[in-house]
N, C-alpha and C positions, 0 to 999 in steps of 0.2 A: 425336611428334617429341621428342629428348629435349632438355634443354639449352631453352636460352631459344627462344621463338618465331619464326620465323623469315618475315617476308612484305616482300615486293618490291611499290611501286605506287606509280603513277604518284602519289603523293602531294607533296605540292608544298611560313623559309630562313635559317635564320642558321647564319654557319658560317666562324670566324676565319679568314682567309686565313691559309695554310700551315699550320695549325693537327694538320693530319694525320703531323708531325713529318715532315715534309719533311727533305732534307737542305740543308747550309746555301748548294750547289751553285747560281749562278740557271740558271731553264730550269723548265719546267713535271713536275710529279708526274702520274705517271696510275697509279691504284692500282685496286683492285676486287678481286672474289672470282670465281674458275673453279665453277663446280658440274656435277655432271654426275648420272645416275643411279642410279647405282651407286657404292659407294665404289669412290676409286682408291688403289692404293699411289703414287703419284707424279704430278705434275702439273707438267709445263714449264710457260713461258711465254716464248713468244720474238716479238720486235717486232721488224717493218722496215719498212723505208724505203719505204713504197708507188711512188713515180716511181723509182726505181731496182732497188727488190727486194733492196736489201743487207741485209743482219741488222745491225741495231742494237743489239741486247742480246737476254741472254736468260735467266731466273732462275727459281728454284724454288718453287710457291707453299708459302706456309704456314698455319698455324693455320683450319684450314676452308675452303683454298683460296684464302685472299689472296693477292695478289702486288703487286707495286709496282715501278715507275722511277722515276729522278728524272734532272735534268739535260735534260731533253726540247727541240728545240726546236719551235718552232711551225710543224705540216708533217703533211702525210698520212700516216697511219701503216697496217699492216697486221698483227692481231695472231694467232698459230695456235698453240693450246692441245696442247701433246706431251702425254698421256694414258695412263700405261699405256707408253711409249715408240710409239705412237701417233699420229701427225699428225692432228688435228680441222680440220675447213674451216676457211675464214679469216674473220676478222671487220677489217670494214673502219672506223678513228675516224679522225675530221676534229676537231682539237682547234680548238674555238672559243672557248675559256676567255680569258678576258681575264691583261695580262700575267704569266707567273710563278705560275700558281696551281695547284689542287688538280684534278685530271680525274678523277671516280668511274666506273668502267663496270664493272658487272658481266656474266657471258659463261655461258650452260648449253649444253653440249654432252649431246646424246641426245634422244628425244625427247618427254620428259616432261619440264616444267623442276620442280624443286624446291624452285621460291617462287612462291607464290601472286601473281597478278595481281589487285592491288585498287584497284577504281575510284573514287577521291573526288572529288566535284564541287572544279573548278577554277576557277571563276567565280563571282560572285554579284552582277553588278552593279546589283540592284533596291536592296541597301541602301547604296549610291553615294550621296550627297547630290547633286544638280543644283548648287548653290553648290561645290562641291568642285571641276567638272572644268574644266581652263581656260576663257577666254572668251576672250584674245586670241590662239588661236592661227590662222594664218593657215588659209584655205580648202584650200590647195596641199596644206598638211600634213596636214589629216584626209584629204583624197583619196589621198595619199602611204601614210597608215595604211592607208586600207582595202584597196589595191591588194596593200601588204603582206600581209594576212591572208589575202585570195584566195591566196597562194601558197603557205600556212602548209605544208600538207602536201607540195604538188609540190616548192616550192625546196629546194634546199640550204642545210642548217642554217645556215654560215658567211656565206651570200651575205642568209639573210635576219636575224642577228643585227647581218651591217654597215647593214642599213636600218634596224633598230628604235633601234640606237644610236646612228645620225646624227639620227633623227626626236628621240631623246630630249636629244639636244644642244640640237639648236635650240627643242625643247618642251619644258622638263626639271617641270613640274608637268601633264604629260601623264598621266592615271592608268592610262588602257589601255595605254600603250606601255611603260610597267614593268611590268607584271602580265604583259603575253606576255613581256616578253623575258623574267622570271625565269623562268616557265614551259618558254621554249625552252632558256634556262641548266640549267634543272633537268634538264630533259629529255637534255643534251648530257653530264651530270655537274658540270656544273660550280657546285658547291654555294657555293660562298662569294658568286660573283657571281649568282646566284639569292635571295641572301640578300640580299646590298646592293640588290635590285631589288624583293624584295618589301618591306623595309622603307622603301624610299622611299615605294612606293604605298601604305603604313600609313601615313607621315608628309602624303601627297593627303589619302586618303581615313581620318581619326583614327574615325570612326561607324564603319567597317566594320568586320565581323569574319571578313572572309576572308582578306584578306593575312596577317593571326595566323596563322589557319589554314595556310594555305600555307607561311607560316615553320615555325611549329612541325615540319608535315611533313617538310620537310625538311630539320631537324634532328633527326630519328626517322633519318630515309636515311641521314645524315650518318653518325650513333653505332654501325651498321654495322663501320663499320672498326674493331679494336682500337684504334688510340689516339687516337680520339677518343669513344671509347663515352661515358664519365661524361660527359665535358664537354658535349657532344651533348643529353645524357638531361637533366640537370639545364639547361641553355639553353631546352630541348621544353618543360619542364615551367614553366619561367617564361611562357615564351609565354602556354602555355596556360590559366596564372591569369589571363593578361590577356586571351583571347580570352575567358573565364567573364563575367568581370568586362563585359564588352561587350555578351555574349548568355548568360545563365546556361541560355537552355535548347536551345543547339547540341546533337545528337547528334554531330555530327562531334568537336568540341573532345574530348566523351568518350570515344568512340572513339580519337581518337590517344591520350590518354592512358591508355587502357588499352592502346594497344601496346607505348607507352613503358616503363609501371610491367612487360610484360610482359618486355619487352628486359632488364630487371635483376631477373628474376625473383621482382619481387613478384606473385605472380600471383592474390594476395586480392583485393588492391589492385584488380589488372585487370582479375577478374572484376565487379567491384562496378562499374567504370567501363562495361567492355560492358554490364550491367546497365540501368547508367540511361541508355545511350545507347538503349537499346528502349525503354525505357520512353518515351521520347521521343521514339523511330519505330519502330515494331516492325518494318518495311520496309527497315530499311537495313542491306544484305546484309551491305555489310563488318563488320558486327558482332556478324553472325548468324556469318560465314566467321573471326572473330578469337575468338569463342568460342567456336565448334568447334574447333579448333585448340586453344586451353588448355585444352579438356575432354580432347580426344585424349592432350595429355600430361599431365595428368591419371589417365589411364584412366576415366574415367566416359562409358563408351560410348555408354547410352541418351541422354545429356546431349548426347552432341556429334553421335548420328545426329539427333535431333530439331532441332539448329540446322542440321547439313547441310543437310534435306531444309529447313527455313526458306530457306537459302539459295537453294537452287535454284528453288523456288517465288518468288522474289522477286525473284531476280536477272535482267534482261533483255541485259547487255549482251554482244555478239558476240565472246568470248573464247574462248582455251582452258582458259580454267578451269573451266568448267564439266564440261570433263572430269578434271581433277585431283581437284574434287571431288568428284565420281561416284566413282571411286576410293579415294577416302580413305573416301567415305560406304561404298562394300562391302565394307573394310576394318575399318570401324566393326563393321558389321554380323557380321564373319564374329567377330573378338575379343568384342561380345556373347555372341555363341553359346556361343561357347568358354568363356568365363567363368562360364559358364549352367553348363556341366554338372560 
């Protein structure tokens, strides 16, 4: 892959409201990048009105397939990628973002996406302090929480972020109630208020070094966009001295920083960070599958089918990626060859 590294995951915050050079317009931004299979010569991007079906706008992507609104109001949207002059099914966003902010979505049309799926643990609540997590919050309200989370997956985004954020009113040193909603924020794109959500629950829980973690993450997703790349990268990279600083022998902390350092093409740098994040778990695929990937552009084949097939021997979880890398690993294999002779 040429050009800087490129991976999508559910990776989990800090990220300046409107920071993404919004316009000075109020009304929410929903930005992101179209990808598709194949290069295209052109890429629409047209939104509507999901309850009515009028066209709202409709604009050209750029530089890799970004595209961007601004002015939005908060309201069901329907969005269908023109491809080629092409109509792509439609993709349906429920903007949950809190007032006037930033909405990231990215969208692959065809059937192979061309960003890897990487799964970073999003939880870690064993090194929680028990002194950390309220003591007066009422009985109703953890019942209220847990009810919540029974529906994590069934509900709808919007119906279950107004439960997590009425619970976190009335419980605002609740550590599990900011950790999902960021989670669910992140998850919706909405990085800024993901961010004010996972720094809260750094500020609960000051021993942990997950919410670091989750920050950092997702300002890695964040620096995506052109104009918040550096900003982004240098934000990650503070984190991430302070997630060190907490647990110097995370493999994950080095791991996202080796994505980081790869996002701005140091790629010594990020090989040496994957490095020691093996050394530190040999197991953990994402960094078997982030090292493959900077070996691939690279060109050091043997190097990157040896961490492929690392990956896939290690990797358990139910994705499609494991076909992409099957692909990329025979693709490995066939430029070996070639190079061979």
């Amino acid at each position: 892959m040429a050009g800087r590294i490129l991976f999508f995951a559910w990776l989990i915050a800090w990220m300046i409201a409107g920071a993404s050079n919004a316009e000075a317009s109020t009304g929410f931004t929903l930005q992101g990048r179209i990808t598709v299979d194949k290069p295209a010569d052109s890429i629409r991007v047209l939104l509507q009105d999901r309850s009515t079906g009028a066209s709202v706008a409709i604009v050209d992507a750029h530089h890799e397939g970004h595209y961007d609104f601004h002015g939005l109001p908060k309201r069901l949207y329907r969005l269908i990628a023109i491809i080629n002059g092409k109509k792509q099914e439609r993709r349906e966003i429920d903007i949950v973002c809190r007032t006037d902010s930033v909405v990231s979505l990215d969208f692959h049309y065809g059937k192979v996406p061309s960003k890897l799926m990487l799964h970073f643990p999003s939880e870690d609540t064993g090194v929680i302090d028990v002194s950390e997590t309220p003591l007066d919050v009422p009985g109703d309200i953890f019942k209220e929480y847990e009810r919540a989370l029974v529906t994590l997956k069934s509900a709808k985004p919007s119906k279950l972020v107004e439960k997590l954020e009425s619970i976190a009113e009335r419980a605002p040193d609740f550590y599990g109630v900011h950790s999902r909603l960021a989670l669910l924020y992140q998850q919706e794109g909405c990085f800024a208020d993901a961010a004010a959500e996972y720094a809260r629950a750094s500020e609960i829980s000051p021993r942990s070094v997950q919410p670091l973690l989750n920050l950092a993450s997702v300002q890695i997703q964040a620096a995506d966009a052109p104009e918040t790349h550096d900003t982004m990268l240098a934000a990650a990279f503070n984190t991430l001295t302070k997630a060190l600083q907490l647990k110097p022998s995370s493999a994950l902390a080095y791991c996202l920083s080796g994505a980081a350092h790869s996002m701005e093409d140091s790629f010594d740098q990020a090989e040496h960070d994957f490095r020691r994040a093996l050394e530190l778990d040999d197991e953990f695929s994402a960094a078997h599958l982030m090292l493959a990937n900077l070996y691939i552009h690279r060109q050091n084949w043997p190097a990157a089918i040896e961490n492929l097939d690392k990956y896939l021997e290690v990797d358990y979880s139910p994705s499609s990626d494991r076909r992409i890398v099957k692909n990329m690993l025979q693709e490995a294999r066939f430029k070996a060859q070639s190079a061979e002779k």
